[in-house]
N, CA and C of each residue as an Amber inpcrd file, in Angstrom:
protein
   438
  25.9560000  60.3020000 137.7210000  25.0830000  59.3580000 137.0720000
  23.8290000  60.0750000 136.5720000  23.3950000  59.7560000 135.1270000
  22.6350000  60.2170000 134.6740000  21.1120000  59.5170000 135.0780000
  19.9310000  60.2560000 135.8450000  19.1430000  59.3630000 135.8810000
  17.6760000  59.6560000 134.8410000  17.0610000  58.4120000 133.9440000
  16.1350000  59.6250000 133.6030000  14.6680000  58.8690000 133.9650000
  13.8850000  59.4520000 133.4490000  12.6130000  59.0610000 134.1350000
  11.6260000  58.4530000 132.6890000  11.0990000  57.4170000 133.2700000
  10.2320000  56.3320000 132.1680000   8.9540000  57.1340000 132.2070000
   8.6110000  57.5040000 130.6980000   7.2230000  57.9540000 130.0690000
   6.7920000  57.1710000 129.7460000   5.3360000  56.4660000 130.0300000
   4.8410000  55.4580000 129.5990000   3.8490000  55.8460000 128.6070000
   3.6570000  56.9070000 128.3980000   3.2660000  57.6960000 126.8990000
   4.1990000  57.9900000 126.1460000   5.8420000  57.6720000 126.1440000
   6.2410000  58.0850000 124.6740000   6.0510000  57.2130000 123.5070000
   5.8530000  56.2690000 123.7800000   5.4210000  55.2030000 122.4130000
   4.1740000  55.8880000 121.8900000   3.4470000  56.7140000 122.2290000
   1.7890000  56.7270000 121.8400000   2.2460000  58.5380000 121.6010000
   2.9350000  58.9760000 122.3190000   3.7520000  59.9260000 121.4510000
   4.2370000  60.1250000 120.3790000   5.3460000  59.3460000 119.9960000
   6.0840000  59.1270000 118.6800000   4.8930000  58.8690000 117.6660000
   4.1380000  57.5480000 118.4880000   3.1110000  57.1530000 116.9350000
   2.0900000  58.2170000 116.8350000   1.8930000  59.3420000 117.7120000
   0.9160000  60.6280000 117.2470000   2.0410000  61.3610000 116.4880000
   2.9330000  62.0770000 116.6340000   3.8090000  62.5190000 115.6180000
   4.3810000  62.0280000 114.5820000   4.0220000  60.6520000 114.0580000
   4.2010000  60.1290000 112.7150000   2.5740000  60.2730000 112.1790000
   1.8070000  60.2920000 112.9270000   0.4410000  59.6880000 112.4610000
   0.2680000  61.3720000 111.8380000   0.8250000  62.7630000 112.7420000
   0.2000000  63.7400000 112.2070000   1.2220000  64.2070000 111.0730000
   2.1860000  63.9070000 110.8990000   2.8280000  63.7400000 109.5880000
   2.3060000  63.3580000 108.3600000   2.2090000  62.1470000 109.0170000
   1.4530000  61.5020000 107.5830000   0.0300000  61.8060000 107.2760000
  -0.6240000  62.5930000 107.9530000  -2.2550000  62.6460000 107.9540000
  -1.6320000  64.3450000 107.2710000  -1.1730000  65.2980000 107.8580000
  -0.6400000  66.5510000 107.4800000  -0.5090000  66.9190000 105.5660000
   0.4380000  65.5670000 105.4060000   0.6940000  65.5040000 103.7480000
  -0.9610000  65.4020000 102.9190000  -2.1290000  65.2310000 103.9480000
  -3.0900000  65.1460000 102.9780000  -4.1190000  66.3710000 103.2080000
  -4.0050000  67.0120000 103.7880000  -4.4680000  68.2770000 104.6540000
  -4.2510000  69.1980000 103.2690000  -5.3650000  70.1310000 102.3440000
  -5.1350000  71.4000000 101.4480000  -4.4660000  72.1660000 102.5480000
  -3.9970000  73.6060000 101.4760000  -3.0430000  74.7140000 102.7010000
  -3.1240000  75.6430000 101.1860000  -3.3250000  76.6840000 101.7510000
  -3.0540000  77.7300000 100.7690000  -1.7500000  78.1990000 100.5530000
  -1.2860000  78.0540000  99.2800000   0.1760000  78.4010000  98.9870000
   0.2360000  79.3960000  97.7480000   0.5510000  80.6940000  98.2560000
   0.6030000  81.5420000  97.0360000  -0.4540000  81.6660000  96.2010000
  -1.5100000  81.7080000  96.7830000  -2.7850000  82.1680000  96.0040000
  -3.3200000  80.7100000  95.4910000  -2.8520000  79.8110000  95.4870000
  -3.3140000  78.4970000  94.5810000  -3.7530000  77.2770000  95.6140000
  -4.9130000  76.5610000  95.7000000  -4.9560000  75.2700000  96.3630000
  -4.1620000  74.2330000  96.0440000  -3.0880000  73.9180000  97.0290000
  -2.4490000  72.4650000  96.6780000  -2.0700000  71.7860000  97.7530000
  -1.8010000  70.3740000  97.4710000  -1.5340000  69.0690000  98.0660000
  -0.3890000  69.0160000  98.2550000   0.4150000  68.9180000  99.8710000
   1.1840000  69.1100000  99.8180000   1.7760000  67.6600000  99.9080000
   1.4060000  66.5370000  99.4320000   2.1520000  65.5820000  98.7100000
   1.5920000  65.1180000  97.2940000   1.1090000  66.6990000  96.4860000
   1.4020000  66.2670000  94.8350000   2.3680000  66.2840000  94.3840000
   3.1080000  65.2890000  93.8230000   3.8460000  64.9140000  92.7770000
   4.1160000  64.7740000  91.5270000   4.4880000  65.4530000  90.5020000
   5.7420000  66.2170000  91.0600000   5.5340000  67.5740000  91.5180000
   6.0550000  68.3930000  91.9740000   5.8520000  69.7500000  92.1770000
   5.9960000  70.5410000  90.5980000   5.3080000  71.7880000  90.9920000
   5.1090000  72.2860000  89.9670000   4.9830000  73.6960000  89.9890000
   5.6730000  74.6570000  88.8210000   5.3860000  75.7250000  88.7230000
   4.8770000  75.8810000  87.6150000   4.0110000  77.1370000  87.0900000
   3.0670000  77.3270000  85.7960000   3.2330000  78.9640000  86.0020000
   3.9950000  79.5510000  85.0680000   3.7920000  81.3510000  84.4710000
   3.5490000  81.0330000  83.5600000   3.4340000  82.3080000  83.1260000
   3.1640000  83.1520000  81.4190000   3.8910000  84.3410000  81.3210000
   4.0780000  84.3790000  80.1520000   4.4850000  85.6810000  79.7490000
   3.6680000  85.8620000  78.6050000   3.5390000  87.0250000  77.1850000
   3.2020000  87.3770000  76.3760000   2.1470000  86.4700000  75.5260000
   3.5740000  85.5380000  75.3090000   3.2350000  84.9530000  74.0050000
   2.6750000  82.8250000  74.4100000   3.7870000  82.9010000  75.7180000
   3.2770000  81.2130000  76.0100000   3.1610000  81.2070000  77.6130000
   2.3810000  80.0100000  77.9380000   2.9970000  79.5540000  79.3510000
   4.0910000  78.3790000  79.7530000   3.8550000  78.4650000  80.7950000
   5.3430000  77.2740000  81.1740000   5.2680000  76.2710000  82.1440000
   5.7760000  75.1600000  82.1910000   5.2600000  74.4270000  83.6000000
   6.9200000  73.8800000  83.6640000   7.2700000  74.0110000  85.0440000
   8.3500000  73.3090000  85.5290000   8.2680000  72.2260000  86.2530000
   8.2130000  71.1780000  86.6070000   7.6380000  69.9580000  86.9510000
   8.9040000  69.0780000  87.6160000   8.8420000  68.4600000  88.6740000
  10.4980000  68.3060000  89.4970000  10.5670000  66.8830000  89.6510000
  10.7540000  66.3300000  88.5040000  11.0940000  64.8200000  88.8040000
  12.3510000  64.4600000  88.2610000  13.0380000  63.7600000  90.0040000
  14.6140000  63.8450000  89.4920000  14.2690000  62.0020000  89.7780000
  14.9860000  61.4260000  89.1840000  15.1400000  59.9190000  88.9180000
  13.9800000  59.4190000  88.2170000  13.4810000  60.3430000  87.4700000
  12.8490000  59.5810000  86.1650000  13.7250000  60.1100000  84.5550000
  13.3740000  58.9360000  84.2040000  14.2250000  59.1400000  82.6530000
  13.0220000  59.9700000  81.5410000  13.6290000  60.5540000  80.3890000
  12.3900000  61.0900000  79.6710000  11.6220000  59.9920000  78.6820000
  12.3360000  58.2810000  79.0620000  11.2410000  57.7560000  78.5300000
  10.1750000  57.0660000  79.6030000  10.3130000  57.6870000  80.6580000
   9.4850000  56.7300000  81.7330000   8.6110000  58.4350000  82.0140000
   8.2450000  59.3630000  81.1510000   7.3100000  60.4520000  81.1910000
   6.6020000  60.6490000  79.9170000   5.1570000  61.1780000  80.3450000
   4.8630000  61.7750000  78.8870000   4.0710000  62.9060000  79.4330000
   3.8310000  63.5270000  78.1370000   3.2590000  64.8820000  78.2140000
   2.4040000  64.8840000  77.4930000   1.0120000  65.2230000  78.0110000
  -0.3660000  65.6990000  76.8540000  -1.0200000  67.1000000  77.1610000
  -1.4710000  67.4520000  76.3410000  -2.2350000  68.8070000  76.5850000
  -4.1750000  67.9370000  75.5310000  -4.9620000  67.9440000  76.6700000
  -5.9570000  67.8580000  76.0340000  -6.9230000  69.2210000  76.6300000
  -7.5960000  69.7230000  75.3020000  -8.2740000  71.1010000  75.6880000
  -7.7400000  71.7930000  76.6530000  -7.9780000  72.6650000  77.1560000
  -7.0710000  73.6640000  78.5980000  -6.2060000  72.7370000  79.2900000
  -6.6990000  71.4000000  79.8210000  -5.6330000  70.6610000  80.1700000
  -4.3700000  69.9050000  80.2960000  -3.1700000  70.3910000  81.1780000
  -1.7710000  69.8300000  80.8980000  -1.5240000  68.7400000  82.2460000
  -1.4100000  67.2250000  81.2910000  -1.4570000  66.5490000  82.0590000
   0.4030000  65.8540000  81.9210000   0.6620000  65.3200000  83.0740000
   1.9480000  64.8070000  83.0670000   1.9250000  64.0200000  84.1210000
   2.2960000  62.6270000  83.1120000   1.9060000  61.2710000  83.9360000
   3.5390000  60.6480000  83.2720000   3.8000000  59.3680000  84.9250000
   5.2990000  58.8430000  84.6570000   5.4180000  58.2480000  85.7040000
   6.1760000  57.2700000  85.4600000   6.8510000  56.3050000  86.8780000
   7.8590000  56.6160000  87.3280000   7.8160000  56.3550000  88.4070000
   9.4380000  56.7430000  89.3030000   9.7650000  55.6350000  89.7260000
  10.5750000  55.0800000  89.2240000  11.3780000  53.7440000  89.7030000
  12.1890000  53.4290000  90.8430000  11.5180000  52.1960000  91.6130000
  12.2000000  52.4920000  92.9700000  13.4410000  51.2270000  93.0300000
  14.2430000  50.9190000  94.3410000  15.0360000  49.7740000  94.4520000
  14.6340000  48.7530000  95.2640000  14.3020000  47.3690000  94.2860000
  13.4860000  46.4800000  94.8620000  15.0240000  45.7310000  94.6600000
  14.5310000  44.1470000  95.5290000  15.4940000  43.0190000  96.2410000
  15.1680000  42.5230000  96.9160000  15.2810000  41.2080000  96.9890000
  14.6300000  40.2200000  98.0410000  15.5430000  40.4630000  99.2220000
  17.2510000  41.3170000  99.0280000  18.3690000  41.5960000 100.0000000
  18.2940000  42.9110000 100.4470000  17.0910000  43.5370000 100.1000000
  16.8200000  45.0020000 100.4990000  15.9860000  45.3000000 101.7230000
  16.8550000  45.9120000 102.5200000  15.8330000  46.1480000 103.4750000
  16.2160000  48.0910000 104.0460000  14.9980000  48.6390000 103.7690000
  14.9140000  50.0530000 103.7000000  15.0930000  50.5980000 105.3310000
  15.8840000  51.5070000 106.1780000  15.9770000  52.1730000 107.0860000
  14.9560000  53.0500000 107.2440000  14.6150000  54.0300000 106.0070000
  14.1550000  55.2140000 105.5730000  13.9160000  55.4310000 104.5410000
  12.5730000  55.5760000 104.0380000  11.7450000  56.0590000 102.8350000
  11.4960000  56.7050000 102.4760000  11.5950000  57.8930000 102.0690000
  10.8790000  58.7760000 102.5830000  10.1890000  59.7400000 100.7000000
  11.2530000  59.2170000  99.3580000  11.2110000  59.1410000  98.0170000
  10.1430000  58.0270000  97.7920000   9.2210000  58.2880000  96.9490000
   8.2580000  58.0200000  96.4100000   8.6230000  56.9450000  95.6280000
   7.6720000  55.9620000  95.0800000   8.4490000  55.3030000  93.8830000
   7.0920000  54.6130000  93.4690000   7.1440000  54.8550000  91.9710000
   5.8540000  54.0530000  91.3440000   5.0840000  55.0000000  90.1700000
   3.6350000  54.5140000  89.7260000   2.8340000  55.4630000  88.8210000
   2.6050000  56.8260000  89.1050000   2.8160000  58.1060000  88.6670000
   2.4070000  59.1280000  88.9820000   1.2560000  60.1380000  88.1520000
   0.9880000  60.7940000  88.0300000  -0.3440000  61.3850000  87.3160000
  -0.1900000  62.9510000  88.0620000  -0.4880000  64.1410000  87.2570000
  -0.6220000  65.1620000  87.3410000  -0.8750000  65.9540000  86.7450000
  -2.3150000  66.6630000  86.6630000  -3.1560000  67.1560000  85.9160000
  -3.5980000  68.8460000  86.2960000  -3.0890000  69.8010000  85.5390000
  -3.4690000  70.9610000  85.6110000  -4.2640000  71.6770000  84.6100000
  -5.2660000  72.4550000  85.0830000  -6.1630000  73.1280000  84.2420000
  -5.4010000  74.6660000  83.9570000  -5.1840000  75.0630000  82.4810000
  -4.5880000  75.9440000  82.1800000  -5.3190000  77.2590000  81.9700000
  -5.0300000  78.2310000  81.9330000  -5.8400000  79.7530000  82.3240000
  -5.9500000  80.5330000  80.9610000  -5.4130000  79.8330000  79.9020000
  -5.8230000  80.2690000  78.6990000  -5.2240000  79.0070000  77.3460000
  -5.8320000  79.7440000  76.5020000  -5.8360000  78.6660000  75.1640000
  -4.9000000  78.6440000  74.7190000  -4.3690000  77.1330000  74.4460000
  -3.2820000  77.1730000  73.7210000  -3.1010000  76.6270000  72.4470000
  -2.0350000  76.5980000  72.1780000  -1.5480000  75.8170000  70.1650000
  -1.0150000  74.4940000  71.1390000  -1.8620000  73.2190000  70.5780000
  -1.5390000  72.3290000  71.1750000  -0.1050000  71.7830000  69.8970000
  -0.5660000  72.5470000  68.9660000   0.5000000  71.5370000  67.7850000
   1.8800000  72.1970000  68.1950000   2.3040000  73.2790000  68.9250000
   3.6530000  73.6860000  69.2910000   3.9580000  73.6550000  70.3450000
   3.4380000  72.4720000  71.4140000   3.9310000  72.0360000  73.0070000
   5.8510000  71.2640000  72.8660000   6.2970000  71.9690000  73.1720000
   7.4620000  71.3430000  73.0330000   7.9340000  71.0430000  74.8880000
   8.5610000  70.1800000  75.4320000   8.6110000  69.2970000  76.3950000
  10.7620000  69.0530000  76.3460000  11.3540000  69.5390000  77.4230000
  12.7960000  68.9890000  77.8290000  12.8080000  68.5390000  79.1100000
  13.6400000  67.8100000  79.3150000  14.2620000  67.1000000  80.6800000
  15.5110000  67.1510000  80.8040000  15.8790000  68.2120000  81.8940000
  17.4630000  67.8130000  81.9740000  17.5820000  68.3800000  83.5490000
  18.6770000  67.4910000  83.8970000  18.8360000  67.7470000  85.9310000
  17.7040000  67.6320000  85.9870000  16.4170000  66.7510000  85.8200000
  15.3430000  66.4260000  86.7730000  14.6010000  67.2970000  86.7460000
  14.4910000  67.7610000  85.9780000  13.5400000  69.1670000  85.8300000
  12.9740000  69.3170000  84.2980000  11.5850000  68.9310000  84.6880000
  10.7000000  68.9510000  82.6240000  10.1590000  70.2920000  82.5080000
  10.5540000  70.8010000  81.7640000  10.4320000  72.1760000  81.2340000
   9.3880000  72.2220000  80.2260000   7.6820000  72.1380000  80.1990000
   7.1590000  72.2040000  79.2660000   6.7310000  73.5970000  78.8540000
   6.8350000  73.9620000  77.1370000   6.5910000  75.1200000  77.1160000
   4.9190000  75.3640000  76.1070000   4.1080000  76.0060000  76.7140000
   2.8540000  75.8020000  75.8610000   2.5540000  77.3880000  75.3120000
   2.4260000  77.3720000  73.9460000   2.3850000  78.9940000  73.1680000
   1.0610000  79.1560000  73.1570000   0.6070000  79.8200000  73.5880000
  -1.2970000  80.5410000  73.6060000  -1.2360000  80.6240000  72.2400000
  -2.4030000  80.3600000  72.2870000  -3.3110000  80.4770000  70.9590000
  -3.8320000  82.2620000  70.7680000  -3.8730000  82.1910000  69.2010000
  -3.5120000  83.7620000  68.6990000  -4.8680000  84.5320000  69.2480000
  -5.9320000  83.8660000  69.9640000  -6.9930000  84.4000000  70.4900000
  -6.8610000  84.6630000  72.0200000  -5.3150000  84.0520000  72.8250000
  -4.8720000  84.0270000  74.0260000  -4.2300000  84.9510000  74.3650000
  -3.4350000  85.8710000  73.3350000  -2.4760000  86.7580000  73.3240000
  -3.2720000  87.9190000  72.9230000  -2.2180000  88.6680000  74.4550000
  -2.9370000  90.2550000  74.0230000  -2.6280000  91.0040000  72.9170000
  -3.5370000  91.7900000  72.4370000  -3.3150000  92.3540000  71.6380000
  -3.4640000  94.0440000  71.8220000  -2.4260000  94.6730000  71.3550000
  -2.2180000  96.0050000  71.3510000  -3.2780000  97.0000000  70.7280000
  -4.2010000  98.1080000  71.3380000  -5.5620000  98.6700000  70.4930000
  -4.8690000  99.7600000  70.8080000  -4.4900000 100.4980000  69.3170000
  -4.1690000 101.7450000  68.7080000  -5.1100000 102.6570000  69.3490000
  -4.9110000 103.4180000  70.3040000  -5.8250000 105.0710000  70.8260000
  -6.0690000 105.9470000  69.8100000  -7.2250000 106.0710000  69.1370000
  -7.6240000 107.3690000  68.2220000  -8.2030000 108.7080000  68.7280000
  -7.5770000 109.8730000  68.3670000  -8.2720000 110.8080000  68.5600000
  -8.9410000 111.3830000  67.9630000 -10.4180000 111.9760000  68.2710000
 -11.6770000 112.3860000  67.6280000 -11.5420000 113.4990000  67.5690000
């Protein structure tokens, strides 16, 4: 026979290990050189190479008309709803997917051509691509000898 023994702290247990969960997601943390939130939405990556930069942005169950994309001055913003499953016959186990208005705003590290932002969505993944402006891109200085 198995016998076990009554904690009259695990209730106040469990609700400290949800409470530091959920308090955790709002806590900064340094990740790879950059300050972020580790419940901003959507996630995001931003390189460069030469000529443009790039942002990969991870929203899977939004459609590309429930997103948009702006670039105002240095800023690339990407705002969109994520649609959740409502029902008066619904009742959720586990939540743990987001659902509703989203907003996400990054300051970019050089100038760009806002008139050639081109923007795809496919597998849940928005691929925006932004081309620096011809004052953003390096330029090659010919070595003379005297």
């Amino acid at each position: 026979m198995l016998a076990r023994t009554m904690n009259p702290f695990a209730a106040f247990n469990e609700l400290r290990r949800e409470m530091d969960r959920l308090l955790d997601g709002f806590s900064p943390r340094l990740d790879g050189g950059w300050w972020t939130s580790a419940t901003a939405f959507p996630a995001l990556n931003v390189w460069e190479d030469g000529d443009s930069l790039y942002a990969e942005a991870e929203i899977p169950g939004v459609s590309k008309n429930d997103v948009e994309v702006y670039t105002v001055g240095s800023e690339l913003t990407i705002k969109g709803t994520r649609k959740g499953r409502e029902g008066e016959d619904l009742a959720y186990h586990r939540r743990e997917r987001g659902a509703g208005d989203f907003t996400r705003v990054v300051t970019l590290p050089v100038e760009i051509n806002a008139d050639k932002v081109q923007a795809s969505l496919k597998d849940g993944v928005l691929t925006v691509t932004l081309p620096k402006a011809d004052a953003a891109k390096p330029k090659k200085i010919t070595v003379k000898m005297n």
